[in-house]
C-alpha positions as CSV (number, residue, x, y, z in Angstrom):
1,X,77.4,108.0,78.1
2,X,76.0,110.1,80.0
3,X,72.0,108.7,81.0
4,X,71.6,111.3,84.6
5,X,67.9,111.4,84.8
6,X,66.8,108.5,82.9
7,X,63.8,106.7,84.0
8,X,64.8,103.2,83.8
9,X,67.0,101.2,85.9
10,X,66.0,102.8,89.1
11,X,66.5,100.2,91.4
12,X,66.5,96.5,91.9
13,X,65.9,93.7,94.2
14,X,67.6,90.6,94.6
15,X,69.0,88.4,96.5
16,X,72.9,88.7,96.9
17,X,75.3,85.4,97.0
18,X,75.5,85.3,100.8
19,X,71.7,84.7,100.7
20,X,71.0,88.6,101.7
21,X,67.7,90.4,100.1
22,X,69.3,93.6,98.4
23,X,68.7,96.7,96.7
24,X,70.8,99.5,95.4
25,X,69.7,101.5,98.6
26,X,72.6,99.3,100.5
27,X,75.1,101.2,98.9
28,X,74.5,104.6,99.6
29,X,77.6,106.6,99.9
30,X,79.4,104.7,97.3
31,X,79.4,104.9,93.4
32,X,77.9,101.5,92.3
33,X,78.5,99.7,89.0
34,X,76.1,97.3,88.0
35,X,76.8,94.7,85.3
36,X,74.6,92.0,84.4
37,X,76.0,88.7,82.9
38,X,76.5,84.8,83.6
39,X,79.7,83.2,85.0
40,X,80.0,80.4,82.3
41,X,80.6,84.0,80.0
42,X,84.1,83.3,78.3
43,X,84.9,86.7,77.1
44,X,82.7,89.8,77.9
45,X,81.7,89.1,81.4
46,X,85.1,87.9,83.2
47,X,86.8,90.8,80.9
48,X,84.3,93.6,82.3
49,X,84.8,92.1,86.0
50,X,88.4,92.2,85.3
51,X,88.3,95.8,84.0
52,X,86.1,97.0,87.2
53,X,88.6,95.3,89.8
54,X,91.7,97.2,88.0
55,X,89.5,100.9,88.0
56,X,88.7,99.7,92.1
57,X,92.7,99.8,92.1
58,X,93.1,102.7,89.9
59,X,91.3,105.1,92.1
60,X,93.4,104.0,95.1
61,X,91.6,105.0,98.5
62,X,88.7,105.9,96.1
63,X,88.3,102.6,95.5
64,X,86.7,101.5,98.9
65,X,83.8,103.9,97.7
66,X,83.5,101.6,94.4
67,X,81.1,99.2,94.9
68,X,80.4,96.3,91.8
69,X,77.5,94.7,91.4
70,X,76.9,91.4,89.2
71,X,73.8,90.6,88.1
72,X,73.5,87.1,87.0
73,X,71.1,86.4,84.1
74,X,71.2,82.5,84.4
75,X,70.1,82.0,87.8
76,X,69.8,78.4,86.4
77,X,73.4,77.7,86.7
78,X,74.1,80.2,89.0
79,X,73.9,79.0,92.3
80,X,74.9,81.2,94.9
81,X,77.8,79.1,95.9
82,X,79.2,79.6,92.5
83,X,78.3,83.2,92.2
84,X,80.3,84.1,95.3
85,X,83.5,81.7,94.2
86,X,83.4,83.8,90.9
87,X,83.3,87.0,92.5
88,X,85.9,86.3,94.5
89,X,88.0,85.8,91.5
90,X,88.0,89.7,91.0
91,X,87.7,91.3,94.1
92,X,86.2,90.3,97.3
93,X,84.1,93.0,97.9
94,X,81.9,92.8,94.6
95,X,78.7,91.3,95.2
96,X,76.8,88.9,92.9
97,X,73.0,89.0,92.5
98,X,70.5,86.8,91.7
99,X,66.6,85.9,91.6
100,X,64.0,83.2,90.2
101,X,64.0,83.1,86.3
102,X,60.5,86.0,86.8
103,X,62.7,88.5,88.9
104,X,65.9,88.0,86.6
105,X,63.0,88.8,83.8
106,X,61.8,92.0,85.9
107,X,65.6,93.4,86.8
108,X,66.5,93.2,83.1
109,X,63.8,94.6,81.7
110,X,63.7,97.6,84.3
111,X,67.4,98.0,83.3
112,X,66.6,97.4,79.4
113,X,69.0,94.5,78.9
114,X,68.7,92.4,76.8
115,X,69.6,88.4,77.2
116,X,68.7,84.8,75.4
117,X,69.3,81.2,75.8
118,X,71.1,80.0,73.2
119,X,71.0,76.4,73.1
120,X,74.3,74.2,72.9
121,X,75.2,70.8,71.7
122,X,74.1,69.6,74.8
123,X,71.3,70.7,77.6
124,X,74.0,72.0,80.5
125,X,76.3,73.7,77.5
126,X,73.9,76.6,76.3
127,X,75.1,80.2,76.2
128,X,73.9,83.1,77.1
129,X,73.3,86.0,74.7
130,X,73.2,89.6,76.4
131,X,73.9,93.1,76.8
132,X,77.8,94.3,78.0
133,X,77.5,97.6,79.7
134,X,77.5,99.0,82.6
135,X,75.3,101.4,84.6
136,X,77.3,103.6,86.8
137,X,75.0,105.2,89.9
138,X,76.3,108.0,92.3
139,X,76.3,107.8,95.9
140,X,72.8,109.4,95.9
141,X,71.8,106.0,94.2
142,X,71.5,108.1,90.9
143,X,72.0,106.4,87.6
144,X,74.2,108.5,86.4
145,X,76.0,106.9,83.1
146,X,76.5,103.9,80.8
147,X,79.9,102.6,80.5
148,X,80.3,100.6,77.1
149,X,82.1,97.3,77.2
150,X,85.4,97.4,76.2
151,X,86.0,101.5,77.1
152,X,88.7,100.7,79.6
153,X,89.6,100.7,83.0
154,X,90.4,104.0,83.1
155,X,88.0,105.7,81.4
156,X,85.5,103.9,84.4
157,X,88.0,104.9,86.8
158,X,87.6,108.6,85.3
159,X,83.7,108.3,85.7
160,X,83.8,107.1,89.4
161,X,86.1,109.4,90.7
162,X,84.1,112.4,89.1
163,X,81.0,111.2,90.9
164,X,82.6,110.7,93.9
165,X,84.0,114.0,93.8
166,X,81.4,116.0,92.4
167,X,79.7,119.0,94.4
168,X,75.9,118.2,95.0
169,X,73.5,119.8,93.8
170,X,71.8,122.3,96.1
């Protein structure tokens, strides 16, 4: 979906899994994908990191211009330690993002996505409800489009090459 021009999801700051303060500025040059999830997810978070990774491989020398981000939206469990493990599950470049419960808050609701506690037989075994999508930003650091859960690999491949080959404006 096409969202060029929108006036959310701008930017963000966070720190990144390596202990790094980041924003999307850091990526200049590349097309950035930025998914926000949790890495106890079992289905729509591994599945969307899995389906970056093979567009990243799709794109072939594109790919080194592909940068994923992961937002994490349970900074609770998500240490930074674990964070970086579980992105290295899918590609070692993809970063993993995180901040205090109040920033998580602010990132999400800058990017309009939505995510609950859900509580779980146990205090440790909650879920987390949430958005699955992802915002697409060129290497201006443009958001550009939304890519749905569940559209593919190579439909985001599709997307990313276009923005990395499109002609700027002038």
């Amino acid at each position: 979906m096409d969202i060029t021009g929108a006036e959310y999801a701008r930017d963000l700051q966070l720190t990144d899994h390596n202990g790094q303060p980041r924003s999307l500025k850091d990526f200049r040059g590349k097309v950035v994908v930025v998914f926000f999830g949790y890495t106890q997810c079992p289905d729509v978070c591994p599945t969307s990191l899995q389906e970056l990774a093979e567009a990243k491989r799709l794109l072939g020398p594109d790919g080194e211009r592909l940068q994923g981000v992961f937002v994490t939206i349970d900074p609770e469990r998500d240490t930074p330690e674990l964070l970086k493990a579980y992105m290295a599950n899918f590609d070692p470049s993809f970063i993993a993002l995180r901040g205090t419960p109040e920033q998580t808050a602010a990132v999400a609701k800058e990017f309009k996505i939505y995510y609950k506690k859900v509580e779980g037989k146990t205090p440790t075994s909650y879920t987390m409800d949430h958005s699955a999508g992802s915002y697409i930003f060129d290497p201006a650091g443009r958001v550009r489009v939304f890519h749905r859960y569940g559209s593919g690999a190579q439909a985001l491949a599709d997307d990313v090459r276009a923005l990395l080959h499109e002609t700027p404006a002038r």
